[in-house]
Each structure stands twice: as C-alpha cells, then as structure tokens.
N, C-alpha and C positions, 0 to 999 in steps of 0.2 A: 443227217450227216453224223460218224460217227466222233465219239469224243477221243483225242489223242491225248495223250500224256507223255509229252515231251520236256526233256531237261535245258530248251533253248528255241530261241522263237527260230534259229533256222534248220533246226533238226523240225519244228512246227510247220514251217514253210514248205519243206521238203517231204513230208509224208502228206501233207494233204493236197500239193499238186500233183506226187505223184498218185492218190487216189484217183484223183481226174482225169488225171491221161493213162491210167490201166482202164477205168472205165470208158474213157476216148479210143484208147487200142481197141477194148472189145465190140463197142459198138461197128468200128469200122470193119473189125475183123469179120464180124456177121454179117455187113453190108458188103462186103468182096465176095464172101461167099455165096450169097443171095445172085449174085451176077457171073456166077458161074466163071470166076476168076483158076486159073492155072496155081497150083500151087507154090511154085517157085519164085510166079508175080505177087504173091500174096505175101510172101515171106520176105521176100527182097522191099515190098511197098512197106509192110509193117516194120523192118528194119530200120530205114532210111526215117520213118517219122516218128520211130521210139528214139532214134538220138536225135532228131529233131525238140521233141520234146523235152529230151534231156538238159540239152543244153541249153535251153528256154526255160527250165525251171532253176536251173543254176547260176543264170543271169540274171532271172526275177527277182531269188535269194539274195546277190551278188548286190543291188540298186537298193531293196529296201534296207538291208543289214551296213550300206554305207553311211545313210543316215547315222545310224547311232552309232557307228565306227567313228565317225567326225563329230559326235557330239561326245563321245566319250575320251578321244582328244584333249578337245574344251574342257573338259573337266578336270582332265590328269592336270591341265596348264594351272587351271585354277588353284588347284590343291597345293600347288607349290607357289600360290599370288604370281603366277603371271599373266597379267592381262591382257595381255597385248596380243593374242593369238585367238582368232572368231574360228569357227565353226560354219561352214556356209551347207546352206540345207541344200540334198540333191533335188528337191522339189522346190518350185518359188509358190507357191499356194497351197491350201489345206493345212492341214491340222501339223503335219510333220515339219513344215516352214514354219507356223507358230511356236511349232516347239523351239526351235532353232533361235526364233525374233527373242521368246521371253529366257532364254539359258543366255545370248548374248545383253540383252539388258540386265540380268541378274550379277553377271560379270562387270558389268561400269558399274552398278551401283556398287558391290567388293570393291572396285578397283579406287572411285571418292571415297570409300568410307578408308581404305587401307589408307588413302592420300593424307587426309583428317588424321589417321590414329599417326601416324610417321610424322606430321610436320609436329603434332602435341609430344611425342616422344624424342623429337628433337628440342625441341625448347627445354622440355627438362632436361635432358641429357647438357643441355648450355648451362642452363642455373645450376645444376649439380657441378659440374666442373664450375663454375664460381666458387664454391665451398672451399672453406680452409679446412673443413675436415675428409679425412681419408676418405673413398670409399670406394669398394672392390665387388666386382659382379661375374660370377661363377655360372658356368654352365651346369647340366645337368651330369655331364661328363667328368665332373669338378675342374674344368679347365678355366683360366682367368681370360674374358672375354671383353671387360672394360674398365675403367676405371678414372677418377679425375685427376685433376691436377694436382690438386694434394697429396696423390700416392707418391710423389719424390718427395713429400718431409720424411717419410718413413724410410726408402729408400735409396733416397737419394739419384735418383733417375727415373728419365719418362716410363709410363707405366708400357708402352710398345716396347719396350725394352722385354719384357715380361710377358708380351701376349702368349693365350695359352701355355702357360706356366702352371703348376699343383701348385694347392697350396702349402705342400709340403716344401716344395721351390723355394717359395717367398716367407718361409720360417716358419710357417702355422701351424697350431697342432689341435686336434679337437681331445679335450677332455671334458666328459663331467657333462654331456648333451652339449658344449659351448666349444666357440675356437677361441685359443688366446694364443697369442705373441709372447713365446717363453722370455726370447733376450729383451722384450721392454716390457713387463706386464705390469712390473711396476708404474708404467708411466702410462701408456695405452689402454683399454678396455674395449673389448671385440662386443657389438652388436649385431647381431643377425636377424636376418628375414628371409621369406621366399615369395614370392610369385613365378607367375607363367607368362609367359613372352612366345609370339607364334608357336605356339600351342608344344613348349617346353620349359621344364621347372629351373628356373634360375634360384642362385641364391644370393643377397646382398647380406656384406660386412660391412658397417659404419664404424671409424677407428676414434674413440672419443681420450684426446690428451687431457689425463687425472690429474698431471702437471699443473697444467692451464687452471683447468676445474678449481684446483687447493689455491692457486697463485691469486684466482680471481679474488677466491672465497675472501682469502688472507688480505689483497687489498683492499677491501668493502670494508675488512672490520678497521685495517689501517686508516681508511679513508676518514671514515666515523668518528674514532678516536684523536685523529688532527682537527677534525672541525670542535669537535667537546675542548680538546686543547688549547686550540688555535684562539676560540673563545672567552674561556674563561683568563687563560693568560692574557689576553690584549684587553681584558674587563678589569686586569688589577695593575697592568703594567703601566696604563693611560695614566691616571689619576695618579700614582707612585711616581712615576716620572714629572708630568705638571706640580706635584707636590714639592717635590726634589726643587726643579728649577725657581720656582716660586721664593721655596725656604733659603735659599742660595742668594738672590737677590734683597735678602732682608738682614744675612749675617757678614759681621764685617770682618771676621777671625778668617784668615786663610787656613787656618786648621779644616774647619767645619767648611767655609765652599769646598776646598779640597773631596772632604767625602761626600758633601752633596754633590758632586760635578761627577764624583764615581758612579753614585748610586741611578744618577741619572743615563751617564755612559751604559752600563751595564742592562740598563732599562732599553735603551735606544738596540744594544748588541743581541739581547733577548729577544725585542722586536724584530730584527732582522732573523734573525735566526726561525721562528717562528713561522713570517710571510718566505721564507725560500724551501722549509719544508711544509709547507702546505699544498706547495705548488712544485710537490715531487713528485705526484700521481699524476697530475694532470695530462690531459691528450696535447702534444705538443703539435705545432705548427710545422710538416715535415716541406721544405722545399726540395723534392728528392730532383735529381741530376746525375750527371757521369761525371765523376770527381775524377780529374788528371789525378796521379797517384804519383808523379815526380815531382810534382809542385805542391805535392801536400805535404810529401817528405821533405822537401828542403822546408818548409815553412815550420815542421817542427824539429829542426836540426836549427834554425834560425832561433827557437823559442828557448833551446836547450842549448845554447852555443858555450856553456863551458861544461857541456859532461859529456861522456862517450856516446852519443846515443847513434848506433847503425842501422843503416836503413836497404833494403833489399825488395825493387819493384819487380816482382816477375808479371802482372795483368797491369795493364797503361790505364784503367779506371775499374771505379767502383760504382755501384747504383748507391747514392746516400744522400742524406744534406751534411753539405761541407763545413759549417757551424757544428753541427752539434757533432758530428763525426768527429773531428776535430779536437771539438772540449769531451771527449770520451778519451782517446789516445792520451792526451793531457794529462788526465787525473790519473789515468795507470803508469803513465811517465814517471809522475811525482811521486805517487805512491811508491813507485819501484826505488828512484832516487833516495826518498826519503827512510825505506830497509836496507839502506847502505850498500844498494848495485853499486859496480862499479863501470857498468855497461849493462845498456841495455839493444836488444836487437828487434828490430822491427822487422816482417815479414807480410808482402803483399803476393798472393798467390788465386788462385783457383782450386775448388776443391768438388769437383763434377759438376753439380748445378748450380753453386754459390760461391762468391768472393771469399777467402780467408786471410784474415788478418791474425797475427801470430804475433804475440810482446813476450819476449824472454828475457828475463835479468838474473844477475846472479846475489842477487841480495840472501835476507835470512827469514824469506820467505812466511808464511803462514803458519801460526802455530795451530790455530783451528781454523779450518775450510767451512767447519758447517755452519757457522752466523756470518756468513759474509756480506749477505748481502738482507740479512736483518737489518730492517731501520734504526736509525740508534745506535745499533753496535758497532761499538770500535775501540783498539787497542792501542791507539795513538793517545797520548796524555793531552793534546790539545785537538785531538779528533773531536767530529760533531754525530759521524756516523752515518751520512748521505752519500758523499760522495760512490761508491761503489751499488749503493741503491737507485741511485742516480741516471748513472751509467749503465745498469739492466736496464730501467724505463724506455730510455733511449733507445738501445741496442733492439729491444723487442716491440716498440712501437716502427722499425723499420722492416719488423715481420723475419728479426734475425736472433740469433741466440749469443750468448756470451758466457764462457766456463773458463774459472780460475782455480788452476792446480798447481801446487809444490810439484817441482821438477823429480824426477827418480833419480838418487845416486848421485846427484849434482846439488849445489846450492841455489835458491833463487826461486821463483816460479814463475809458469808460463798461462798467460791471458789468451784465451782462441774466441775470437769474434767469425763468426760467420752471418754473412747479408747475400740476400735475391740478388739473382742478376735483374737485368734488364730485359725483359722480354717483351717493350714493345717495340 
C-alpha cells in the first residue's frame, strides 16, 4: 500500500478509501467488460456505484472523526473546569470506547482534585478575611478582584463597593518597583506578592499600619518602664509609710503626728497613684452591647446638671461597653469644663461603616496637640497625666480610634471618637 502524507486523519481516511474503490471501480470495470456488457450499461452501472461509494466513504469518515469530535468537546469543557459535560463514545467496545472511559475518569479525577483545591481556597479566603489587616488582590488586568474585611479601615466601605476598580481608583501609585498610598504613607506600608490562580498572575497587597507598629513598640517600652517603676516605688514607699505611722504613734507633739500623718497620706496617695497607672495598658474586660444612646445622654446631662452640656442623638445605639464608654465621654467632659467651656455639645451620628461621636466645647483649647496623649504629660497644675491616655486604651481596645483637635477660627476643640458597628 502506498504511503500518504496527509495534513488530517480525514483528508487520511479519504484518500485511502478512495484508493479502494478506484481499484473496486476498476476491477469491476474489467469484469463488465469481460461479459460483453453495452456501453451505456457500463457507464450508468459504474455511475450509480461510484456515488454509491462515495457516500460510503463519507459516512465512514463522518462515524470515525465523531469520536474525537465529542472527545474534543470534553476537553474544550475541561479547559475551562467544567466537568460536568461526558463525552459518550460512538463505539461501546474497543480501543476508542477505552479512550472515551480513561478521558471521562481523568475528568472526576480534575473535577475532586478542583473540589480539594476550592474548599482549601475557601478556608483561606475565611481566615484572611478574619485579619485586621488590609489586604487587596489584583488581577493580571490590574483590576481589584478581592479583598477582606479590613479594606473598610482604609476606606471606609465594603471592598464590593470597589470590585474591579485600578488601583489608581483606590489612590495607589507604583513607585520605585513598590505601590504606596501617597494620602497615608505615613501611616500604611504597601507589601506585595504574586502568584497564579487558574492559571493567571495575581497580585496580593498586604496594608501594614506603621501607626500600630510605633504605638505597640512605644507601649512595650511604656509597659517595662511601669513595672521598673511600679517596683522600685512600692519597695521604698511600704517601709516609709510603716515608718511614718509607726513614729506617729510614739510622738506626742501634734506638731510632728501632723507631718508624720502627711508624709504617710502622701505615701498612701503615691500608692494610689502608681497601682492605677500600672493598670493603664492593661487589656480590659470589654462587655460590648447596643448602648441606647438617649439614655446615655440623659445620664450624662444628669452627671453635668449644672453646666451647659448639649446633647444630639441622630443613631438610637452604639456597639460599646456602657461603663467604660461612659467614663471616656466623662473625662473629655471635665476636661473641656475644666478649659473654661462654657458649653459643650455632644454629637451621636453614623459616619458610613462606624458610629461617630463628636465633643465640641468652646474652652481655650490645646496649646500643644502633639503630647496629648503622652503618658505623664499634662498642663494641668494638679494633672496626673492619664487621663486622655486612658481614654485611647479604651477607645482602641474597642477596635475604634479617638482624635483631638483645636477647632479652626473658633475657640475650644473638638474630640471625634469613632467605634464598629455591629455586625453580627
């Protein structure tokens, strides 16, 4: 037989039946002739069974080439993971049904292993949205395709807000091989990565607050330095004090108890003072709840009942605990009272994903903003220096922020608390 060199098995199919049936034509043709056949029966017999043959070989073509028509089907489906679509062999036996059995098992096995990689890719995609850090996942198209719950610190709304979005949209800008966040870069730090995800290049930003990072650093050394303190102080104040009360009991001069009974007092007020900022970092016990927010304002319009203090609920509750919430609004109360407000206004509002609380007084506000919330520091002559240190711990163990600024062009300044809602 001879060898064909064909660009396709049915241009193959088709030149080597038809060698058979030109060699079938001719055999036949010789055998009519042989029988002393009329020419025009010859021609009209050879007619009729050359398109006989014809369309015999185009329908042989037609059955074997649907095989791999429907298995190449199956494969388009695959290519794009869908498995759900077989392939059924035109044969039920032989080699081309095998093919058919081992391309459909080869598809369930894709189809558990796809199952396996999608339930492991959901789990992480749950833990990641756990994270209190940003983090944002870019297509190859640089479009924004995921991202967790954390993308509204940044934002301040759900990241669907934002789907496919540039990142030029969402403020980003690459310099330098790196993306940074011009309006926070002070505060943010952009980390990147890439992999491949059905077999296209993603790219992941992790958003790390430098904020936090310093805030930590700064209470660790704060932390350190109260227990050195806390220590050595209650090592010499014990004995000084017992000493005190001791010598008091043995002199009979009211001169001398008088300043033993001081030096004792002072001893006891040091003490104090010591065990309440020791226990100014500490993680507090939060019993978070939906604080009525009419019932909070009267209760500190009750606390404050002889100064101006105005109160404006626009959201009916807060996500907080009502204690410590509470003695936070307090301390900025007093403190506002005590820079000679002569009103102060309270503000309960919403401010897209978070409650806002707003303190405005027209006192003589801050002379310096940037030690405010230094420990220690304070410009009150019987200040201790906690209180507004205090009041961060709180605010930000309830996963909210707290910023006090002088008013513009007006006297007094304004306290802005923002806290999570409630989301379950």
């Amino acid at each position: 037989m001879p060898t064909f060199k064909s660009s396709s098995l049915g241009a193959y199919i088709v030149q080597v039946l038809a060698l058979f049936s030109a060699l079938l034509m001719l055999a036949l043709f010789t055998l009519l002739m042989q029988n002393n056949w009329q020419a025009w029966n010859i021609g009209l017999t050879m007619v009729i069974i050359g398109l006989a043959l014809l369309i015999g070989i185009f329908r042989f073509k037609a059955r074997i080439l649907t095989s791999f028509e429907r298995a190449l089907l199956h494969i388009e489906a695959v290519k794009v993971e869908d498995y759900n679509q077989y392939a059924k062999s035109e044969f039920s036996q032989g080699v081309t049904a095998e093919f058919h059995n081992e391309l459909t098992l080869l598809s369930a096995k894709m189809q558990s292993h796809k199952s396996q990689y999608d339930q492991h890719a959901l789990l992480l995609y749950q833990l990641i949205d756990q994270l209190d850090t940003p983090m944002m996942v870019f297509n190859q198209k640089q479009k924004l395709t995921y991202a967790n719950s954390a993308f509204s610190v940044l934002y301040e709304q759900p990241w669907q807000m934002f789907r496919l979005a540039s990142p030029t949209l969402l403020g980003l800008k690459y310099v330098d091989g790196g993306w940074k966040l011009p309006d926070k870069e002070g505060q943010w730090h952009v980390s990147q990565s890439e992999f491949i995800d059905s077999g296209e290049r993603h790219q992941l930003l992790v958003f790390t607050n430098i904020d936090s990072a310093i805030r930590a650093s700064q209470l660790n050394a704060w932390q350190q330095i109260i227990r050195v303190m806390s220590h050595e102080i209650r090592n010499s104040l014990t004995p000084v004090s017992s000493l005190a009360e001791s010598l008091a009991s043995k002199f009979e001069s009211s001169r001398e108890k008088q300043a033993l009974s001081l030096i004792s007092e002072r001893c006891h007020h040091l003490q104090d003072f010591v065990n309440r900022y020791s226990s100014l970092s500490q993680q507090l016990n939060l019993q978070l709840q939906n604080v009525d927010c009419h019932l909070f304002s009267q209760r500190l319009k009750a606390l404050f009942n002889g100064y101006n203090l105005e109160c404006s609920v626009e959201s009916p509750t807060i996500w907080a605990d009502a204690t410590f919430i509470e003695q936070v609004l307090i301390n900025l109360i007093k403190n506002a009272f005590e820079a000679e407000a002569q009103t102060v206004k309270i503000r309960v509002s919403k401010l897209k994903q978070k409650s806002l609380i707003s303190l405005v007084d027209d006192g003589h506000g801050f002379a310096n903003t940037d030690n405010l919330f230094v420990p220690l520091f304070t410009t009150k002559q019987q200040g201790q220096g906690i209180g507004l240190t205090f009041c961060r711990n709180i605010i930000e163990q309830h996963g909210g922020s707290i910023e006090l600024t002088n008013n513009i062009n007006q006297p007094g300044m304004t306290a802005t608390l923002l806290l999570p809602l409630n989301h379950n």
